[in-house]
C-alpha positions in Angstrom: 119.4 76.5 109.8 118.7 77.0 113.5 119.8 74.3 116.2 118.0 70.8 115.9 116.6 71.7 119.2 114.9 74.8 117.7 113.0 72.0 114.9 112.5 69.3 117.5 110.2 71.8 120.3 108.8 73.3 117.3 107.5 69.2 116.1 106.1 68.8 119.6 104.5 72.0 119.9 103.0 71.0 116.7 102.4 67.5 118.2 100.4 68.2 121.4 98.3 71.0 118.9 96.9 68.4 116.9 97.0 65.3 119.8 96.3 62.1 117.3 96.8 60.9 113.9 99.9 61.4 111.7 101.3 64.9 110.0 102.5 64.6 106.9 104.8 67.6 105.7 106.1 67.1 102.2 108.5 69.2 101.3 108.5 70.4 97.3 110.1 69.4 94.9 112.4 70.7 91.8 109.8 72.8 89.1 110.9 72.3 85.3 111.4 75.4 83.7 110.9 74.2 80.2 112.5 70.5 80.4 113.0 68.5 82.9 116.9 68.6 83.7 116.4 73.0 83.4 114.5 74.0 86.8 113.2 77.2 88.2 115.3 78.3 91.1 114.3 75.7 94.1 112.1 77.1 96.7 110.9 74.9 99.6 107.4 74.6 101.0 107.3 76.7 104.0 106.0 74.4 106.7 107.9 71.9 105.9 111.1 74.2 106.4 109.6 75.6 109.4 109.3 72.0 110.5 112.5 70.6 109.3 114.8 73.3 108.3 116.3 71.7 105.3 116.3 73.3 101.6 116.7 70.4 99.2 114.0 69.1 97.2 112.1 65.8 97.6 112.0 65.2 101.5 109.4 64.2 103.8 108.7 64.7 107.1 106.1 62.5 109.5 105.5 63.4 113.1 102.9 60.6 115.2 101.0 63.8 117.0 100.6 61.0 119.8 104.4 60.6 120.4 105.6 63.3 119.0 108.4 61.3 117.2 109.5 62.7 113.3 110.8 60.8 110.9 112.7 62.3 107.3 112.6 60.7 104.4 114.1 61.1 100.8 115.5 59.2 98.3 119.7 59.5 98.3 121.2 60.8 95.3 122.3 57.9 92.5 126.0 57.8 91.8 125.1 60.0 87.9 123.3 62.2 90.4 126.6 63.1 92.4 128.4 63.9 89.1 126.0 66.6 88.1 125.6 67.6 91.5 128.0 66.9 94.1 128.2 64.7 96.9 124.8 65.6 99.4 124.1 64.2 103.2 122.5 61.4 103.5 118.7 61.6 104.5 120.0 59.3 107.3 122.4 62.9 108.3 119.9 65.1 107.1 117.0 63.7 109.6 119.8 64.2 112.5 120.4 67.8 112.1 117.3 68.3 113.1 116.9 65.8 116.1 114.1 63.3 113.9 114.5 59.7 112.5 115.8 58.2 109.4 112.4 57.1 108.0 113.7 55.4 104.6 113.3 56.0 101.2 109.9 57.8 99.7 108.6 53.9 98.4 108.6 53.7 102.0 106.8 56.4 102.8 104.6 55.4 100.3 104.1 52.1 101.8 103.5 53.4 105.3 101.0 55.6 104.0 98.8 52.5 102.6 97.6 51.5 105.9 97.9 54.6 107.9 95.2 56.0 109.8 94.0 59.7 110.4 96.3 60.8 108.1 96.7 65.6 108.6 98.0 67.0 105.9 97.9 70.8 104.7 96.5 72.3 101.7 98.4 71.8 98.6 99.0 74.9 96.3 101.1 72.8 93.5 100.0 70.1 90.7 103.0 67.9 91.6 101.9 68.0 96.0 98.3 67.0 94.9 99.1 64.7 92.8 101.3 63.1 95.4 98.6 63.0 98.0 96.7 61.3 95.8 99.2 58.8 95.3 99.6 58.1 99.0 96.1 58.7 100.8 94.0 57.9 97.7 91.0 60.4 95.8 88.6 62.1 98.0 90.9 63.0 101.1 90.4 66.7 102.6 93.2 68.8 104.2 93.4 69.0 108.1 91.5 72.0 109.6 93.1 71.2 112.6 96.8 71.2 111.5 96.4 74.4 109.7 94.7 76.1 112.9 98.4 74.4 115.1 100.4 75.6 112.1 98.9 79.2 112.2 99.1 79.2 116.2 102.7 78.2 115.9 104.2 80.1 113.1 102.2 83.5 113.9 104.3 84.7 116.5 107.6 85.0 115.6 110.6 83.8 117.9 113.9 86.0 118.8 115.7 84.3 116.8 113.5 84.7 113.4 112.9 88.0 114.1 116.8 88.1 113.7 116.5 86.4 110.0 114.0 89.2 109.3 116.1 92.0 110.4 118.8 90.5 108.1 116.1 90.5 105.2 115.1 93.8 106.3 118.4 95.2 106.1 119.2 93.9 102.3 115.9 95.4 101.4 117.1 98.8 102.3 120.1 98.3 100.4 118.5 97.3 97.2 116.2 100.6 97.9 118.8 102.3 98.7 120.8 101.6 96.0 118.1 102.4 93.0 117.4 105.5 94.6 120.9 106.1 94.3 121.6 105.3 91.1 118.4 105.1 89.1 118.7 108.2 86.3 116.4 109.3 83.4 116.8 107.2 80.0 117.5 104.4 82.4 115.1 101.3 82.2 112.9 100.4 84.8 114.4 96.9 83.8 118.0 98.1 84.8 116.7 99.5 88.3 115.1 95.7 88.6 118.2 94.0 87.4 120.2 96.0 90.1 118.4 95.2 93.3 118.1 91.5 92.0 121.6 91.3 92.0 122.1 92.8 95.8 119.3 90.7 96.5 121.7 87.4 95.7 124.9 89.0 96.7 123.2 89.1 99.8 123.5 85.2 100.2 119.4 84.5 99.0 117.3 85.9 96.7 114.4 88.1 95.7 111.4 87.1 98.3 108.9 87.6 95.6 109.2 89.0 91.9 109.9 92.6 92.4 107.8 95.1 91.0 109.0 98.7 89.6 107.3 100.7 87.9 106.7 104.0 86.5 102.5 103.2 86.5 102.4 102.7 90.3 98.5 102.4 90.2 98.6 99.2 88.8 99.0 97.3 92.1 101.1 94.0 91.1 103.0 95.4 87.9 106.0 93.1 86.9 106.3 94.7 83.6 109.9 96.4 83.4 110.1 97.4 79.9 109.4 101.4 79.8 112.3 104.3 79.9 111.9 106.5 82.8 111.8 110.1 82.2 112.8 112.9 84.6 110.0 113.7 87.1 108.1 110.1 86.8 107.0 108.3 90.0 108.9 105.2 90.6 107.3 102.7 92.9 109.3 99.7 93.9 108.2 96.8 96.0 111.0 94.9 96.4 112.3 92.6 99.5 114.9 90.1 99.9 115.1 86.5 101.1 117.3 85.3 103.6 119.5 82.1 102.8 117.4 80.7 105.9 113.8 81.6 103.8 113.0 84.5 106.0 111.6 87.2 104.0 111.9 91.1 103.6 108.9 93.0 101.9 109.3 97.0 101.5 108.5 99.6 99.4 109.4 103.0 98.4 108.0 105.6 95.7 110.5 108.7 94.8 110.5 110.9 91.7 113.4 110.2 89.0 116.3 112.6 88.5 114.7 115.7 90.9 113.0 116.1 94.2 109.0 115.4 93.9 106.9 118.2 92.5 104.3 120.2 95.0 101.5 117.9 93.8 103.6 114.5 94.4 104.9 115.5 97.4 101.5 116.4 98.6 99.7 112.8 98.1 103.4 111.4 99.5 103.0 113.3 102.6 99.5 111.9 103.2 100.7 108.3 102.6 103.4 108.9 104.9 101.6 109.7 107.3 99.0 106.8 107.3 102.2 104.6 107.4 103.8 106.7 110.7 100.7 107.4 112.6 99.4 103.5 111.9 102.9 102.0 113.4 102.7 104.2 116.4 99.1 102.9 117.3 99.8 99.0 116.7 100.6 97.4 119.8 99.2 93.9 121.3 95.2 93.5 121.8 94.5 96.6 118.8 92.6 94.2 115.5 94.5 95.2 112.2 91.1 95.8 110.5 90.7 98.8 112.8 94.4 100.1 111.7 93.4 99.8 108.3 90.5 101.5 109.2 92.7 104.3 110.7 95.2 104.4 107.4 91.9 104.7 105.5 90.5 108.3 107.8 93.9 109.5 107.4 94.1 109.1 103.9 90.9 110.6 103.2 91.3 113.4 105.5 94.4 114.4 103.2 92.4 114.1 99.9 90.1 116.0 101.7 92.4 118.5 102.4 93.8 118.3 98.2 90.0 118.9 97.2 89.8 115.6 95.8 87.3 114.2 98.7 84.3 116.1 100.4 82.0 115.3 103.5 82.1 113.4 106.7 85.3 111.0 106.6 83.8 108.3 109.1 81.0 108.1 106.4 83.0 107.9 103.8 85.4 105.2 105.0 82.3 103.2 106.4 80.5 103.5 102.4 84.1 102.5 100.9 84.5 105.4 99.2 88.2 105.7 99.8 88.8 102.5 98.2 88.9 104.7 94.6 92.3 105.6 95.7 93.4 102.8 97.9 91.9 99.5 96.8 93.6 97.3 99.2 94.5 96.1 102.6 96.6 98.1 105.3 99.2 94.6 105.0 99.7 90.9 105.8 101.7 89.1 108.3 105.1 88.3 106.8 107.7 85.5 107.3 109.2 82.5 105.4 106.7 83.5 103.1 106.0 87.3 102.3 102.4 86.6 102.2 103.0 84.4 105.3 101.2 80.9 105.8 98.7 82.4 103.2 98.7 79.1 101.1 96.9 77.4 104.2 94.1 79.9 103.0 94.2 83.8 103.9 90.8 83.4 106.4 93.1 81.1 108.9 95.6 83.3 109.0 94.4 86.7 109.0 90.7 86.2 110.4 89.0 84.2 113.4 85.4 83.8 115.0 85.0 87.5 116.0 86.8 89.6 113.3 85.5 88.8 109.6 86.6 89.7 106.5 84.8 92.7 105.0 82.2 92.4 101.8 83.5 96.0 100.7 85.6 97.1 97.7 89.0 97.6 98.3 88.7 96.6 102.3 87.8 93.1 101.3 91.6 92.9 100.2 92.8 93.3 103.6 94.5 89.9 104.6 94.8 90.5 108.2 92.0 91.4 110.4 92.4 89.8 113.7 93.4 90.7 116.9 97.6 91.6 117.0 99.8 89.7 119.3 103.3 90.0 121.0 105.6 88.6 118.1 103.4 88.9 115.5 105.3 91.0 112.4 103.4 92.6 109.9 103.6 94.7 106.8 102.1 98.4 107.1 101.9 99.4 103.5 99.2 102.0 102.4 98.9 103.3 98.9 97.0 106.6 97.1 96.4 106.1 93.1 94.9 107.2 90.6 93.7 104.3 88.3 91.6 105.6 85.3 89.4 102.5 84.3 88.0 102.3 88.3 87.6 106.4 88.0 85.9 106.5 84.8 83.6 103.3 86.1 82.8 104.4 89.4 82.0 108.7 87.7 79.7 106.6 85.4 78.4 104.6 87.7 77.7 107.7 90.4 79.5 106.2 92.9 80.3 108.3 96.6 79.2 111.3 94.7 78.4 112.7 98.2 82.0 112.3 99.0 84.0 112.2 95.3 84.5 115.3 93.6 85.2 113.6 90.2 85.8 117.2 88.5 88.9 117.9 90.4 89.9 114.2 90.3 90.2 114.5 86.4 93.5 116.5 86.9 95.4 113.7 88.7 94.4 111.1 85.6 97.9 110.5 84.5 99.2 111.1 88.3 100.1 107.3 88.8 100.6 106.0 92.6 102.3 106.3 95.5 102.9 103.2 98.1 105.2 102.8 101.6 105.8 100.2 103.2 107.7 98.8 106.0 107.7 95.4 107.9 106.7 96.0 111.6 107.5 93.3 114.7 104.5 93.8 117.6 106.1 94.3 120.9 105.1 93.7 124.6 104.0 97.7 124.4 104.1 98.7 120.7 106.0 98.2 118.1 109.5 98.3 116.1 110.0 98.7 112.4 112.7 96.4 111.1 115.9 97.3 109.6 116.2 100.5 112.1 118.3 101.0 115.7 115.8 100.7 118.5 
């Protein structure tokens, strides 16, 4: 945890964002696995830790956005609760680690809640939180546009010491990369290779900050299937980050060939994604919208395809028309903090589009979770991809689609080529940028 004074200007930030009413953060709760005493390894709401810093289940947190005074409250543990468990704070001791006020138990809260009035709370992505809300506030309540827009302005940019937490996630990433680089072999498992960078992951005091995905068939996007044997020569794309015990989060990604250097053809669509992902970082800086980044990852990667044969005509045209979204269906990245899709359960539009920049109706560029304008502190994923998926070829060569710009003949020879991905996690700077995890 940072200092209580860290929690308590981040409460009244929040405070005099939102001016009136009450803020209700619950934090979650335990998730049963397949009965109720066997739980899913605990992970707390985001806001709510942002908020109030602690990591055990079932706690509350009020702020009165006209005072700006917090109060915690939880249910202590039961005496059979401390033999299972251990002796825990009190919520009294919990609420003043963090510089708020013992508010009781959660019948308390509930009672509290009866008669209280202008009631913000923030969208819930779990059964158990709506349910909950329900309980409290009764049916037909909305969540609070104007807490999510405070939440977003405050969370967004990122403080010195956060960006800290996320050069410590940063720097386990590498090392689980690292590491199955290292060590990954043919006849090995892509199972094995995931089982070894969980492991550093924990080892390196958290956990894995999203399931990991490895993977021999790197054109399917989110693959969390582990179960085929590498040969010597496939592509292996990992996407892999790690979690710091403070919730921070690392998100990266590498491709490399297994048991020998890449062959011309891989290291030629490698080269191009490369580039996308160094010539990007060198142009973000405050003031620059991400949508024209992607924009710019999207030129670059078609003027390399171009280059391969595999693309034809004008590349301004063919980026505005979406043809490049055959081989690169999604967005340039996403902001990235205590969550790795950061604040994205307030809903992906707050956070990664305002009034001015919109989200895109095209294929592949409708994907892109962060439009908007880039700001000091801000830290982002850059993370653009080349593949070859069959099903979208073979429907989109039906279908005639970008014929002008697609040469689905020469295509046809990268079928089986699979994908290629990069990605690092960038912090915006006062005049560019830094990529986490390496010496300034």
């Amino acid at each position: 945890m940072f200092s209580p004074t860290t929690y308590t200007e981040r409460r009244k930030r929040l405070a005099q964002l939102v001016g009136s009413g009450l803020i209700l953060l619950p934090g979650n709760g335990e998730a049963a696995m397949n009965y109720r005493g066997n739980t899913y390894p605990f992970k707390q709401d985001s806001n709510f830790r942002y908020f109030a810093g602690h990591n055990q289940p079932d706690l509350v947190l009020t702020i009165d956005a006209a005072t700006g005074e917090s109060h915690l409250y939880g249910d202590d543990l039961t005496l059979d609760d401390i033999v299972w468990m251990g002796e825990h704070p009190s919520t009294a001791e919990l609420a003043e680690r963090i510089g708020a006020r013992a508010g009781g138990s959660l019948e308390d809260l509930a009672q509290l809640l009866k008669t209280a009035k202008n009631v913000h709370y923030l969208p819930p992505y779990r059964e158990a939180r709506q349910r909950h809300i329900e309980e409290w506030l009764g049916e037909g309540t909305a969540p609070s546009k104007e807490l999510i827009r405070a939440v977003v302005e405050l969370r967004s940019v990122k403080s010195a010491e956060e960006i800290a937490e996320m050069e410590r996630a940063v720097r386990t990433s590498l090392k689980m990369h690292e590491a199955a680089r290292a060590q990954t072999k043919p006849g090995m498992t892509e199972a094995e290779v995931a089982g070894l960078i969980e492991g550093i992951a924990i080892s390196g005091g958290g956990r894995l900050s999203y399931p990991a995905i490895v993977t021999r068939n790197g054109h399917i996007l989110h693959n969390h299937y582990h179960g085929n044997t590498l040969q010597e020569g496939d592509l292996l794309l990992i996407d892999a980050g790690a979690e710091t015990p403070t919730g921070y989060a690392g998100d990266l990604t590498r491709t490399f060939a297994v048991g020998r250097e890449m062959d011309e053809r891989q290291q030629a669509v490698y080269d191009i994604v490369n580039d996308a992902k160094e010539r990007v970082i060198k142009a973000i800086r405050p003031g620059v919208a991400y949508r024209d980044l992607h924009d710019q990852s999207a030129r670059i990667i078609v003027d390399g395809l171009k280059e391969l044969g595999l693309m034809r005509g004008d590349t301004n045209e063919a980026v505005a028309a979406g043809a490049h979204a055959l081989f690169y269906p999604h967005g340039l990245g996403h902001m990235i903090g205590l969550d790795v899709h950061d604040m994205e359960d307030l809903g992906e539009d707050f956070v990664g589009y305002d009034d001015r920049i919109k989200r895109s109706p095209l294929f592949g560029t409708r994907n892109l979770r962060l439009g908007r304008e880039l700001r000091e502190g801000f830290v982002v994923t850059v993370e653009p991809g080349i593949y070859f998926i069959p099903t979208l070829i073979d429907r989109w060569r039906e279908e005639n689609n970008h014929t002008q710009f697609i040469d689905y003949e020469a295509v046809a020879a990268y079928r089986n080529f699979g994908g290629i991905r990069l990605e690092d996690d960038v912090v915006v700077t006062g005049g560019g940028a830094r990529v986490l995890g390496k010496s300034e």
